[in-house]
C-alpha positions as CSV (number, residue, x, y, z in Angstrom):
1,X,0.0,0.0,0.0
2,X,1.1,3.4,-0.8
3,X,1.5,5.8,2.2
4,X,0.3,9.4,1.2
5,X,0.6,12.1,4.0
6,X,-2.8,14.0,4.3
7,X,-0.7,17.1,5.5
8,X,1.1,19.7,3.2
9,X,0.6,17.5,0.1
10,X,1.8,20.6,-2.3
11,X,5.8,20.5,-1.1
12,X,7.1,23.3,-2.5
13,X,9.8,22.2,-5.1
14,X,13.7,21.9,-3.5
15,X,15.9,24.8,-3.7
16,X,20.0,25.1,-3.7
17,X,20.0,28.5,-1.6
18,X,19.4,28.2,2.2
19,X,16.8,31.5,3.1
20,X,18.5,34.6,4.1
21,X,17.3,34.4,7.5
22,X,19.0,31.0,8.2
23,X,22.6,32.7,7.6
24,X,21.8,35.9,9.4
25,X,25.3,35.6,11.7
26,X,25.2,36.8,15.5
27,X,26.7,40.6,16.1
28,X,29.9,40.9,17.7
29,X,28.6,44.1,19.6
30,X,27.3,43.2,23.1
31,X,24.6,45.7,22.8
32,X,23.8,44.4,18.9
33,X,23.7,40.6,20.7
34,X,21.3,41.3,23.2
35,X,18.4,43.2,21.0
36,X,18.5,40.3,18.4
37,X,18.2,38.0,21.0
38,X,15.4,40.4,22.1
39,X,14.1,40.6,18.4
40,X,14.0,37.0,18.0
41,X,12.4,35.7,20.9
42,X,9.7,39.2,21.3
43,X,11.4,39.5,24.5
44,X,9.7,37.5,26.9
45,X,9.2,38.1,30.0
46,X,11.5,34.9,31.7
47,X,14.5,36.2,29.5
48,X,17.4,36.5,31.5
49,X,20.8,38.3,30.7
50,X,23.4,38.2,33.1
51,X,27.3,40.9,32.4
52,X,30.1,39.1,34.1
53,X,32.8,41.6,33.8
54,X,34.9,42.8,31.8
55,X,33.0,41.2,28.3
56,X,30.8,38.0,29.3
57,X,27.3,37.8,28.7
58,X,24.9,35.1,29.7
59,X,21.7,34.5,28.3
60,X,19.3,31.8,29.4
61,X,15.2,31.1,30.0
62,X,14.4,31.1,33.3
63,X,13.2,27.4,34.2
64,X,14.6,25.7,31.7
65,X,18.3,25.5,32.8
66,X,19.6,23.7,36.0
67,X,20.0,26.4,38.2
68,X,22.8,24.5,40.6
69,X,25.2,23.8,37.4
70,X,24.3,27.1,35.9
71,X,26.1,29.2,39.4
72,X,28.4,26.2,40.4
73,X,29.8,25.3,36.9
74,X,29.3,27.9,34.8
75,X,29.2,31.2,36.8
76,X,31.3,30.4,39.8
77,X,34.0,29.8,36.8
78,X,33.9,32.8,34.7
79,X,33.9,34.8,37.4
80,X,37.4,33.5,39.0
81,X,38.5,33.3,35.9
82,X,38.5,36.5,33.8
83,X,38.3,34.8,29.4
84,X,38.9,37.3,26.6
85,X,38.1,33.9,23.9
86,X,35.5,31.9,23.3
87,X,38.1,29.0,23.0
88,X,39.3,29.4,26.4
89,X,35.9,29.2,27.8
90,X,35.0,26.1,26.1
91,X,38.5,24.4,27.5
92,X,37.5,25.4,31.1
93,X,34.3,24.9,31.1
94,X,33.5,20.9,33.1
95,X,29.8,20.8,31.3
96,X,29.7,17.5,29.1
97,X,27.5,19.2,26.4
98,X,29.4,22.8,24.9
99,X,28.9,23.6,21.4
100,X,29.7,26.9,19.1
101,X,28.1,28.4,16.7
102,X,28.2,31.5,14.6
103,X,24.1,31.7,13.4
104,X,21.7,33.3,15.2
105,X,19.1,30.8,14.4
106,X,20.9,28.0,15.7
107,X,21.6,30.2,19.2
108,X,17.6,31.3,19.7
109,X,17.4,27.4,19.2
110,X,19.5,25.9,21.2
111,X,18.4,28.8,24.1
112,X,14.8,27.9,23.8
113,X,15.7,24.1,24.5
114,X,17.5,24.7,27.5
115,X,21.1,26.2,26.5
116,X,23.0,29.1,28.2
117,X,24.1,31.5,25.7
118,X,27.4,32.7,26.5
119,X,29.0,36.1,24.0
120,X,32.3,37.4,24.6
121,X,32.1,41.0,23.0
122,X,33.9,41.8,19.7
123,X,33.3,37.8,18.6
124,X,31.1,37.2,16.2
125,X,30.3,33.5,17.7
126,X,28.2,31.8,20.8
127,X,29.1,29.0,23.0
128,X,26.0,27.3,23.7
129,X,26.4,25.4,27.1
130,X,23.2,22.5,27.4
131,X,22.2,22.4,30.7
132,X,18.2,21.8,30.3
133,X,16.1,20.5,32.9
134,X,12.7,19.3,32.3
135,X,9.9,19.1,35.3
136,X,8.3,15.8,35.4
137,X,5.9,13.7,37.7
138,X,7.8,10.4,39.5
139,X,7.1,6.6,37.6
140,X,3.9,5.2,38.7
141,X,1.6,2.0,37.9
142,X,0.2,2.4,34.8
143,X,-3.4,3.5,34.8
144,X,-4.8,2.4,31.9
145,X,-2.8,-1.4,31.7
146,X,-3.0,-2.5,34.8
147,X,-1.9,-6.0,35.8
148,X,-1.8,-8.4,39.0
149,X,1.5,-10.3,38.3
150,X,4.3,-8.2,36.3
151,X,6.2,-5.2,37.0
152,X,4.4,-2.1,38.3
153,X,6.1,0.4,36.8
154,X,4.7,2.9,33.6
155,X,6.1,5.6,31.5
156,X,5.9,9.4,32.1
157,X,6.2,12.9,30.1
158,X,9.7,12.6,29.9
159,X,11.2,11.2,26.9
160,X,14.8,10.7,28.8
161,X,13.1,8.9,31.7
162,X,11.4,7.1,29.4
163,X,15.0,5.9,26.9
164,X,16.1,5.0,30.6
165,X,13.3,2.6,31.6
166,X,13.7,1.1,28.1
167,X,17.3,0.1,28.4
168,X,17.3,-0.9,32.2
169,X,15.3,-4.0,30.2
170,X,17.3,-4.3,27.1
171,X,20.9,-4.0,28.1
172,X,22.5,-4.3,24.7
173,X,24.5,-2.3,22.0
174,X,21.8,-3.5,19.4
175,X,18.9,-1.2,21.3
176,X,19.0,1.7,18.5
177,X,17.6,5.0,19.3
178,X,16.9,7.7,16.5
179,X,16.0,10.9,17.6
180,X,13.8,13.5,15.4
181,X,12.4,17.1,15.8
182,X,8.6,17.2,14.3
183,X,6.4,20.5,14.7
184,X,8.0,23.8,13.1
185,X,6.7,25.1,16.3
186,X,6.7,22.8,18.9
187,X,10.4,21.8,18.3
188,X,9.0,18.1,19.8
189,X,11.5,15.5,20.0
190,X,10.7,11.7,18.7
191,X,12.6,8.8,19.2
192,X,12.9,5.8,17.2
193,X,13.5,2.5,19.1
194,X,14.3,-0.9,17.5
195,X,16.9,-3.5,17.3
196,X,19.8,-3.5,14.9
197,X,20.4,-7.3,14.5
198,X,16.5,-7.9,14.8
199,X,14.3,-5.3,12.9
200,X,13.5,-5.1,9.5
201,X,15.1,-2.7,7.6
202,X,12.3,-1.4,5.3
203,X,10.2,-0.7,8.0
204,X,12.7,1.1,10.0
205,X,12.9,3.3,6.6
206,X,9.3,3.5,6.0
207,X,8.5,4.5,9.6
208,X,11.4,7.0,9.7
209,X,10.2,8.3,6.7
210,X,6.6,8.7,7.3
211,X,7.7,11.0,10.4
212,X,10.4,13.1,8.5
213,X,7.9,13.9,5.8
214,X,5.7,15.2,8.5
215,X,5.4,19.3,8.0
216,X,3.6,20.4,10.4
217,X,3.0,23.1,13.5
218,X,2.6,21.1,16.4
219,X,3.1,18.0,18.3
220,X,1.5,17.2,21.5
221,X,0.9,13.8,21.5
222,X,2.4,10.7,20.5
223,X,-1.8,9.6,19.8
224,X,-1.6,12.1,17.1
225,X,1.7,11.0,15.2
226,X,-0.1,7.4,15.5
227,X,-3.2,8.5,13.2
228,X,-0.4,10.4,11.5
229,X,1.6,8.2,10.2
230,X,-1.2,5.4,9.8
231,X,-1.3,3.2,7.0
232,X,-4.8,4.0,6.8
233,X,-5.8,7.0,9.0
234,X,-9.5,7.4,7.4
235,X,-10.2,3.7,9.3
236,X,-11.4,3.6,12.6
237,X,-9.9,0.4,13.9
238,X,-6.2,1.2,15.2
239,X,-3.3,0.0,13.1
240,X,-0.8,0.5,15.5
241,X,-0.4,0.0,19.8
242,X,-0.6,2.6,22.2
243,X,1.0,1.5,25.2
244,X,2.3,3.1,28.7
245,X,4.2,0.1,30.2
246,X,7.9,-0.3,29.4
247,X,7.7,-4.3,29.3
248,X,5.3,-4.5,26.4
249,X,7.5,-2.4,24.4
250,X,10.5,-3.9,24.8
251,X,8.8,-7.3,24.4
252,X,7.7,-6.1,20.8
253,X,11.4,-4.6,20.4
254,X,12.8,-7.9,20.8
255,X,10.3,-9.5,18.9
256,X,11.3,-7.2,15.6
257,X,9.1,-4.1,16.0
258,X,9.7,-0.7,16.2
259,X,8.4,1.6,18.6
260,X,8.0,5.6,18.9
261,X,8.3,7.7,21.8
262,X,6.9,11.4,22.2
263,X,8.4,14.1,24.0
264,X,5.8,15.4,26.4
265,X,3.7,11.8,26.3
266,X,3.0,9.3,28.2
267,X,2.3,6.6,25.3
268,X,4.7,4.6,23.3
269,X,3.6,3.9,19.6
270,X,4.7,0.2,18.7
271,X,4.1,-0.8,14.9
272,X,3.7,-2.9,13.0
273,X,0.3,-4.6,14.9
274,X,-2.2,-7.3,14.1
275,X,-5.7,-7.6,14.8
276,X,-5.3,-10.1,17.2
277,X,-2.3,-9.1,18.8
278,X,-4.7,-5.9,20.5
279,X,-6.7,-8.4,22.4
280,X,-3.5,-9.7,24.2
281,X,-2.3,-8.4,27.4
282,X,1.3,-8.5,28.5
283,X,-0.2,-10.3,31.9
284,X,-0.6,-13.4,29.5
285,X,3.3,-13.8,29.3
286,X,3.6,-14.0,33.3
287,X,0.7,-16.5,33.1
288,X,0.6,-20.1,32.9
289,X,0.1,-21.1,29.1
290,X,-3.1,-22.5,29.8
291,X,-4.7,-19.7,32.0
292,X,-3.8,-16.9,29.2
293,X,-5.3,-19.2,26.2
294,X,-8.4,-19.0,28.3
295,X,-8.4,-15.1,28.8
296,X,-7.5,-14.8,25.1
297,X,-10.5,-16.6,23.9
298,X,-12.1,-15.0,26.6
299,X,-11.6,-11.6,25.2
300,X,-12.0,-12.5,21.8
301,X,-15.3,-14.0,22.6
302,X,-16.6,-10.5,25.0
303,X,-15.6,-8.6,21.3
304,X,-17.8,-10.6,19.5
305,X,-21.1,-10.9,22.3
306,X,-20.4,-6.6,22.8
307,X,-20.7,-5.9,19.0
308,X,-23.6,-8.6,17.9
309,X,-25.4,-9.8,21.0
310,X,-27.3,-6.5,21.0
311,X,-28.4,-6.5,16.9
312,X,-29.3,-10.4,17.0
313,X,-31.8,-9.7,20.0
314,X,-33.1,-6.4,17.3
315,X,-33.3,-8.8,14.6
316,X,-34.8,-11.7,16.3
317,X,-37.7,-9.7,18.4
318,X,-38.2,-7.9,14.8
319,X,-38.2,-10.3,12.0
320,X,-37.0,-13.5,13.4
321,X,-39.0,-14.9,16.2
322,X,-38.9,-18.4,14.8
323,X,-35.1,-18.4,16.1
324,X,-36.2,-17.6,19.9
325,X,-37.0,-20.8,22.1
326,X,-40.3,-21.8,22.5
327,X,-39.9,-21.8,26.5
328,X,-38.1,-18.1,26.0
329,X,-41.4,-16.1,24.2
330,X,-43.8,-16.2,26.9
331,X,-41.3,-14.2,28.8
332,X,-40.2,-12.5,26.5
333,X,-43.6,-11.3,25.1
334,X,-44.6,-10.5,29.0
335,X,-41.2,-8.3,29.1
336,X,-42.3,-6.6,25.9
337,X,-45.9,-5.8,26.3
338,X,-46.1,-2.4,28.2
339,X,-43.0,-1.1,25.9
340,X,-44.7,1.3,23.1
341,X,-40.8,1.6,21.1
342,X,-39.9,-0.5,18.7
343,X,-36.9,-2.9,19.3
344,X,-34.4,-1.0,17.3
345,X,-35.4,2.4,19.0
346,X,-35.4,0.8,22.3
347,X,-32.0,-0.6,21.8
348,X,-30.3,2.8,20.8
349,X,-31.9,4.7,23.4
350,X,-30.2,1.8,26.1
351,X,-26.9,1.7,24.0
352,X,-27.2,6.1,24.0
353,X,-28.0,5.8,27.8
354,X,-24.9,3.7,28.5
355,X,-22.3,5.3,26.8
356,X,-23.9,9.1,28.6
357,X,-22.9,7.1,31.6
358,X,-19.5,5.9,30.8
359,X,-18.3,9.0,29.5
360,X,-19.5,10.8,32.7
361,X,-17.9,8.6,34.6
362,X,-14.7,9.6,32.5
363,X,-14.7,13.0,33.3
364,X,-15.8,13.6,36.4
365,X,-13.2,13.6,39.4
366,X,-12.3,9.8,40.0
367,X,-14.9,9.3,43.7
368,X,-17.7,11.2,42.2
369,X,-17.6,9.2,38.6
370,X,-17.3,5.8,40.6
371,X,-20.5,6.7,42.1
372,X,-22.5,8.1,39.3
373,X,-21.4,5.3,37.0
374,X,-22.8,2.9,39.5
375,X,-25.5,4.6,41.2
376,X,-26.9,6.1,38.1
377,X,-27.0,2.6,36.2
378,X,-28.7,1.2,38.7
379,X,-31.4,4.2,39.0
380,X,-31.7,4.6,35.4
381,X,-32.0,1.0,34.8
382,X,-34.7,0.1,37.2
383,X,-36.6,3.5,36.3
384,X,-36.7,2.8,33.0
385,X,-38.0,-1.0,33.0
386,X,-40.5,0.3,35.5
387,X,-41.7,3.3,33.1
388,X,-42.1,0.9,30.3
389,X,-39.4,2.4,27.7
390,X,-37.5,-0.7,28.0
391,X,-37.9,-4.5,28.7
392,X,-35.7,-5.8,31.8
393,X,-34.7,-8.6,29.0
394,X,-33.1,-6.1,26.9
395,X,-31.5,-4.2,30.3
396,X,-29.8,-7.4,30.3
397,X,-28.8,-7.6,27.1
398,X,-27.3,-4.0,27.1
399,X,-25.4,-4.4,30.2
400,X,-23.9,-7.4,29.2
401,X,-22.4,-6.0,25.7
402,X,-20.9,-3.2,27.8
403,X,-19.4,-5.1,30.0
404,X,-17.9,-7.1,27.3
405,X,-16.4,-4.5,25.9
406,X,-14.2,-3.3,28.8
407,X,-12.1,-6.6,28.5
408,X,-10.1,-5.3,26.3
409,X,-6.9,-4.8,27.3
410,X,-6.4,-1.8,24.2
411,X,-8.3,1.0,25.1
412,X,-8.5,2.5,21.5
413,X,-10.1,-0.9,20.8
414,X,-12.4,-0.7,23.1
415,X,-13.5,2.3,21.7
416,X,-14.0,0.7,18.2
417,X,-16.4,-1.5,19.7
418,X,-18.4,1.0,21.4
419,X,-18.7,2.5,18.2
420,X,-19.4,0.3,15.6
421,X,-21.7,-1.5,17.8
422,X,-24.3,1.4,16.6
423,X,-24.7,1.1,12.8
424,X,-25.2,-3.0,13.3
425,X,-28.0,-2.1,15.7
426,X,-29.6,-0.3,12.7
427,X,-28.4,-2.9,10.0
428,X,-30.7,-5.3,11.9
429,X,-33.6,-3.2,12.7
430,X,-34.2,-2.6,9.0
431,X,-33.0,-6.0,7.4
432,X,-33.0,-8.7,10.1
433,X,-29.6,-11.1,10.4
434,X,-29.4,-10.1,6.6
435,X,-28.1,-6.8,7.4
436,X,-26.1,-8.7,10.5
437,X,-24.7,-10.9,8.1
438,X,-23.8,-7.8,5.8
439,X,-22.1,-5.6,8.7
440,X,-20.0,-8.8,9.4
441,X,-18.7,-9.0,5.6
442,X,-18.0,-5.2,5.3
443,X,-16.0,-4.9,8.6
444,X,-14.1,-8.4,7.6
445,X,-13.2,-7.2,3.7
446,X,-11.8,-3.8,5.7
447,X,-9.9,-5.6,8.1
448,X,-8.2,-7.7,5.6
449,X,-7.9,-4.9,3.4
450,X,-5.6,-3.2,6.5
451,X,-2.4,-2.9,6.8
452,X,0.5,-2.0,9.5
453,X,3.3,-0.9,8.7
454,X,2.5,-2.6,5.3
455,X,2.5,-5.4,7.3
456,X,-1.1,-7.6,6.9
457,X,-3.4,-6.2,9.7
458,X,-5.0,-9.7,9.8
459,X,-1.9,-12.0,10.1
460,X,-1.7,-15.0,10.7
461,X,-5.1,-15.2,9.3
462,X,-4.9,-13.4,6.1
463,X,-2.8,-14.4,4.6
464,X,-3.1,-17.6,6.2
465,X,0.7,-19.3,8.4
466,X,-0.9,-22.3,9.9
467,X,1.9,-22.7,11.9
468,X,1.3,-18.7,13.9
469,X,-2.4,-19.1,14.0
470,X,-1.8,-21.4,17.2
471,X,0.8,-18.5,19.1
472,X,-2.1,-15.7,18.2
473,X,-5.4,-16.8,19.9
474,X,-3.5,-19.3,21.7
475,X,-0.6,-18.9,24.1
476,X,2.3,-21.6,23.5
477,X,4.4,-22.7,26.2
478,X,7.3,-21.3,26.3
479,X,9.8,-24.2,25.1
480,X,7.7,-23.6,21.6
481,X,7.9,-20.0,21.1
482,X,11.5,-20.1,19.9
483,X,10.7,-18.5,16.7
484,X,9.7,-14.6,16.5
485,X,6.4,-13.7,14.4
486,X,6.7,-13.5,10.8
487,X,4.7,-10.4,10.6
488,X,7.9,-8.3,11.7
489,X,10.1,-9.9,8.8
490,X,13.0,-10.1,10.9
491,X,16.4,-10.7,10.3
492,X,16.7,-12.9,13.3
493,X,13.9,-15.5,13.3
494,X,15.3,-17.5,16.5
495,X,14.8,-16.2,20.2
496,X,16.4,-19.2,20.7
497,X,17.3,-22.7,19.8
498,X,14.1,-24.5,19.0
499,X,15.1,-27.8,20.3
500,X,17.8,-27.8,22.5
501,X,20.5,-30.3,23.0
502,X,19.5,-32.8,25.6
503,X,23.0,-33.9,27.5
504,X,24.4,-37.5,26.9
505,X,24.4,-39.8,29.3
506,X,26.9,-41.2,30.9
C-alpha cells in the first residue's frame, strides 16, 4: 500500500539556496547581541541576561536551565577566571555538552531548548552550554494497563526517563535510538526504538520516513503522530499500539518491532500490529500457558457478544422470532408488552444511555464518577424497566455488551467496539440477520484490506501461516515460542534454539 501524508501535500519544489534568515550571523557588539536575542524571541518576560565583567554575557530562559550547574559550573568559573576567547571558555568549562556556533538561528534554538548563551564582545560567535532541565511527575503503575503479576512500573512525560526505563530492560548495544524534531513550532522531540540485529530494515525506513515527511505546526501527543503516520488514518480500527508500560515495548522490540516515543507523552507507539495481537495483554506472558489461552479466547469471545449480542436480539424480536426458544417467548412477550418503542429504537436509546454514563464517569473527578457510573445505572435502569421504555430482558442484554467491551486490554479498541456497535444495531432493525450478516462482511473485507506498517493487519489469518495461527489466539508454552512472528520480517527468526541439546548420558 502506498502511504500518502494528508498534510502539506503541495511541497514546494527543492531549492539550492538556504533562506536569508537561516545565515543571518550573530553581532559581535554586546549591545547588537542582546536586541536580536530580544528581536527574535519578542522579548519575553522569563528572559534573563546576566554581564560578568569585563566582556561575558549570559543569556538563558528562566526554568529551563539547572539552576545549581548554571552558578556552580558555569558562573562560579567565569567569574574567578577572567576569558577574553570563546576557546578558552569552552577548555574550562567541566559541562559535558558545549557547542559553538556563529548563526543566530541556531543560538535562539539551542536557548529555547535549554542552552545558556554565553557572548564574549567583539566575537562574532556563541558557546551554547546544554544544561536543560525538564519538570516531570515520578514513575507510577500504569493506569490504563493494569496488571496483577508483572512489573508495576509505567512511562511518564519525559522522553529521557522514558529511553532509561527502556534500556534498564534491554541491556545491549543492538537497542537503536533515532532521535527526530517534528512540529515547526513545537520543536518536539521523537525517538525511534528498534533492534539493529532484529528489525527489518524497510520498516525502519518506511516509519522513519513517514515521520520526516511530517510538515507540520505542532506535536502534542504521540496519539496524534499514530493517526499520523497510519497506513490508513481514514479507518477507525487502530493500526498500531498505544502502550504506557515499558515491558510490552520492549517485548515487541525484541520481537522485531519498532516503537516511537513522544516528548511530552506518556504513550509509546509500537508498529507494526495485528488484529489479534490488541486483544492480548502483557499479563498473558507472566501467566501459565493455559490460564492466558483461556483469557485470550475470553476476550476474543466478550468482542464478539459486545458488537452482535445486542443486533441479534433487534433482529430476532423484529423479524426473526422463529429463532427464539419456544420456552423463552412467553417471557419475553410479557417483558415486551407495556413497551410502546420499537426494538431498534429501544435498543439505541439503552446503548445512548450507556455510553452518557460511561463518558461521565470519564470525566468527572475519580470518587464522584465511581458513584454516578454505579448509582446512576442502577437508577436509570430500574426506572426505566419500570416506566415501560425498555424491557428488563433487553437491560440485560445492554449491560452485558458493555461489559464485554471493557475486556479489552487496548483502550482504542475498546472504543472501536463502542462504536461500531451502533450502525449494526440499525443494520438489523431494518434487514434482520441479513443486514447482521452484511455488517459482518464489510467490517471483515476492511480488516483484511488493512495494513501495519505494510504489514497484513490480519496475520496469521490473512494471509493464512498455519503454523502462527496457534501463538495468536493461543498462548504456546514457552519451550515452543522459539521462533519470532513472521509479521515483523525479521532478520533474526530465533529467540532461541528451537530444540535444545539434551545432554548425553553417561
Amino acid at each position: 500500500m502506498k502511504f500518502k501524508l494528508p498534510f502539506n501535500k503541495k511541497q514546494p519544489p527543492p531549492t539550492k539556496e538556504a533562506p536569508k534568515e537561516n545565515l543571518v550571523r550573530v553581532a559581535q557588539a554586546t549591545d547588537h547581541f542582546i536586541q536580536s536575542i530580544k528581536t527574535a524571541t519578542n522579548n519575553p518576560a522569563d528572559l534573563i541576561i546576566k554581564s560578568i565583567p569585563p566582556n561575558l554575557t549570559l543569556i538563558y530562559i528562566e526554568n529551563l536551565v539547572d539552576n545549581q550547574t548554571l552558578n556552580n559550573d558555569i558562573i562560579a568559573i567565569l567569574q574567578n577566571h577572567p576569558y577574553e576567547k570563546p576557546e578558552d571558555i569552552e577548555i574550562s568549562l567541566s559541562v559535558p555538552e558545549v557547542n559553538e556556533t556563529s548563526l543566530l538561528r541556531e543560538t535562539v534554538k539551542s536557548m529555547v531548548n535549554g542552552s545558556v548563551l554565553i557572548h564574549v564582545d567583539g566575537y562574532s560567535n556563541v558557546l551554547l552550554v546544554d544544561i536543560a532541565t525538564r519538570e516531570s511527575r515520578a514513575l507510577s503503575a500504569p493506569e490504563n494497563e493494569s496488571q496483577v503479576i508483572g512489573t508495576q512500573v509505567g512511562f511518564n512525560e519525559s522522553l529521557a526517563t522514558n529511553i532509561s526505563l527502556i534500556r534498564r530492560y534491554i541491556v545491549s548495544p543492538e537497542l537503536c535510538n533515532e532521535k527526530l524534531k517534528i512540529g515547526r513550532r513545537t520543536n518536539t522531540s521523537v525517538s525511534i526504538l528498534y533492534m539493529s540485529g532484529i528489525a527489518s530494515d524497510q520498516m525502519v525506513n518506511t516509519l522513519r520516513q513517514r515521520i520526516s515527511d511530517l510538515d507540520i505546526d505542532q506535536l502534542l501527543d504521540s496519539a496524534v503522530l499514530a493517526e499520523m503516520i497510519d497506513d490508513n488514518s481514514l479507518s477507525v480500527f487502530p493500526q498500531m499500539l498505544m502502550t504506557e508500560r515499558p515491558d510490552r515495548l520492549c517485548d515487541a522490540l525484541l520481537d522485531g518491532k519498532v516503537g516511537v516515543l513522544v516528548d511530552g507523552s506518556s504513550m509509546a507507539i509500537v508498529c507494526p500490529q495485528a488484529f489479534t495481537e490488541f486483544f492480548q495483554s502483557q499479563e498473558d506472558q507472566n501467566l501459565r500457558w493455559q490460564i492466558a489461552t483461556f483469557l485470550r479466547l475470553l476476550r476474543l469471545a466478550a468482542f464478539f457478544i459486545s458488537v452482535y449480542l445486542t443486533p441479534f436480539y433487534v433482529a430476532a424480536v423484529t423479524f426473526h422470532y422463529e429463532v427464539i426458544p419456544q420456552a423463552f417467548l412467553v417471557p419475553l412477550s410479557e417483558s415486551r408488552a407495556l413497551v410502546p418503542f420499537p426494538p431498534i429504537f429501544e435498543a439505541l436509546l439503552l446503548e445512548f444511555i450507556i455510553e452518557l454514563l460511561r463518558e461521565a464517569g470519564a470525566r468527572l473527578p475519580t470518587k464522584i464518577g465511581q458513584t454516578i457510573g454505579i448509582v446512576g445505572g442502577i437508577v436509570i435502569g430500574t426506572a426505566a424497566v419500570q416506566a415501560g421504555i425498555t424491557s428488563n430482558i433487553l437491560l440485560i442484554i445492554i449491560a452485558l455488551s458493555a461489559l464485554a467491551s471493557f475486556t479489552s486490554p487496548s483502550y482504542m479498541m475498546g472504543n472501536v467496539i463502542r462504536l461500531i456497535r451502533f450502525p449494526i444495531i440499525i443494520l438489523a432493525g431494518f434487514w434482520g440477520f441479513y443486514g447482521i450478516m452484511l455488517a459482518f462482511c464489510f467490517i471483515l473485507i476492511h480488516l483484511i484490506r488493512q495494513t501495519s506498517l505494510g504489514a497484513p493487519y490480519m496475520s496469521p489469518f490473512y494471509p493464512p501461516r498455519m503454523k502462527e495461527i496457534r501463538d495468536s489466539i493461543i498462548r504456546m508454552p514457552v519451550p515452543l515460542t522459539a521462533k519470532r512472528p513472521a509479521l515483523t520480517r525479521p532478520k533474526d527468526e530465533n529467540k532461541f534454539e528451537p530444540q535444545p541439546v539434551k545432554p548425553e548420558k553417561s
